[in-house]
N, C-alpha and C positions, 0 to 999 in steps of 0.2 A: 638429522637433527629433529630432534621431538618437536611435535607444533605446539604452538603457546594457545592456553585454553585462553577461549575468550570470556567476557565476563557475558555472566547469562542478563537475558532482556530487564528490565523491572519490571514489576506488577504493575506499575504505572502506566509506560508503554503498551504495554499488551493490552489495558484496559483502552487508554485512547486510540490506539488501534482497533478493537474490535466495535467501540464506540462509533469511528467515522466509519465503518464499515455496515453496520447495522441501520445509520441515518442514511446512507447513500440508498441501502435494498429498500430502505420504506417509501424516498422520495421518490426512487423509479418505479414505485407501485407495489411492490412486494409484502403485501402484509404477514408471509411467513416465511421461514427459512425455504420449508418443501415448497412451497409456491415458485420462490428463485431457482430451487436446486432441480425442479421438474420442468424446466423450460429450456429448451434446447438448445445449446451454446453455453451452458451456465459450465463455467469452467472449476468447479470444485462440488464434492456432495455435500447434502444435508448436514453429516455428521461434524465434516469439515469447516464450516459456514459455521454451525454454532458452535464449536472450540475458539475459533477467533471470536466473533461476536462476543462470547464470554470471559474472554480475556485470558483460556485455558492454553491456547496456543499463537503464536505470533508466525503469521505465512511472511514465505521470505519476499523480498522486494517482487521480484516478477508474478510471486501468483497474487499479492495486494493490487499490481497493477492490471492483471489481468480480470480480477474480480468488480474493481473501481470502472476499469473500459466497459465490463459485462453491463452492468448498472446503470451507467450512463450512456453509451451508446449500445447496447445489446449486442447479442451473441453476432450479428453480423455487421457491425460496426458502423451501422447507419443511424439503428430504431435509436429508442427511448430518450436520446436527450432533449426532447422538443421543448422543456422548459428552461429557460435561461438558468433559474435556478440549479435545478440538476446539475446543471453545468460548470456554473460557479462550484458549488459543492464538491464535485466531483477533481476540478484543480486544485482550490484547497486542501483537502485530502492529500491529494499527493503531494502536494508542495512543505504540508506537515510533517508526512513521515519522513521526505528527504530531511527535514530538520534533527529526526528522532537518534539520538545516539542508539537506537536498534540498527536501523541499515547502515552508519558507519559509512556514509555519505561526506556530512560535514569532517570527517576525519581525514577521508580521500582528499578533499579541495584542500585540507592545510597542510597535507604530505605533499601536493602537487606543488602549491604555493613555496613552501621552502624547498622542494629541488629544482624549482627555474633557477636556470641560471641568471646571473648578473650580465643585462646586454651590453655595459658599459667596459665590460673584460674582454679583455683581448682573447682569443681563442688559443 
C-alpha cells in the first residue's frame, strides 16, 4: 500500500520554529550561528542552524529537541542554563512546538484518546 503524503509544514510553522530557536541561541549567549555551531557538543552545523532560523527548513522533533537541550543546558547537559530565564524559555519552546500541527503530536493524543477503550465494557 502507497503511503499517504503528508501535508508539508506551513511557512508559519517553520518561521515560529526557527524564531523560538534563534531566541534560545541568543539568550544562551550565542550572538552567531558559527559562534553555536563551533562549540563542541553543538549538535547540528552552521548551515543547518540558519535553514531553521530562517524558516528555510523545519528539523524534525529530536534534532529541535536536541538543539533546545544544546542551548540551554550545553553540550554536556550541565552548563548554560544558570539563568531561570533560559530555562523558562527553553520549556516553552518545547511545549509550543508539541502544540504545532508540524510534529503531529496533538494528533497522536487524539488517535490515542479515541482508541481507549470503554472501562465500563465488559471484555
Amino acid at each position: 500500500m502507497a503511503r499517504k503524503k503528508q501535508t508539508p509544514i506551513s511557512v508559519e510553522d517553520r518561521e515560529v520554529v526557527g524564531a523560538l530557536l534563534r531566541e534560545l541561541r541568543r539568550l544562551a549567549g550565542f550572538r552567531s550561528v558559527e559562534a553555536a555551531a563551533t562549540t563542541p557538543g553543538c549538535p547540528a552545523a552552521r548551515q543547518t542552524i540558519y535553514t531553521y532560523e530562517r524558516g528555510e527548513l523545519t528539523p524534525s522533533l529530536p534534532q529541535f529537541l536536541e538543539l533546545v537541550g544544546f542551548y540551554v543546558l550545553g553540550g554536556d547537559g550541565r552548563g548554560r542554563g544558570e539563568t531561570d530565564e533560559l530555562r523558562v524559555r527553553g520549556v516553552a519552546a518545547v511545549t509550543r512546538v508539541l502544540q504545532m500541527p508540524a510534529y503531529h503530536v496533538s494528533e497522536a493524543w487524539a488517535l490515542i484518546e479515541r482508541m481507549q477503550p470503554d472501562p465500563r465494557r465488559e471484555p
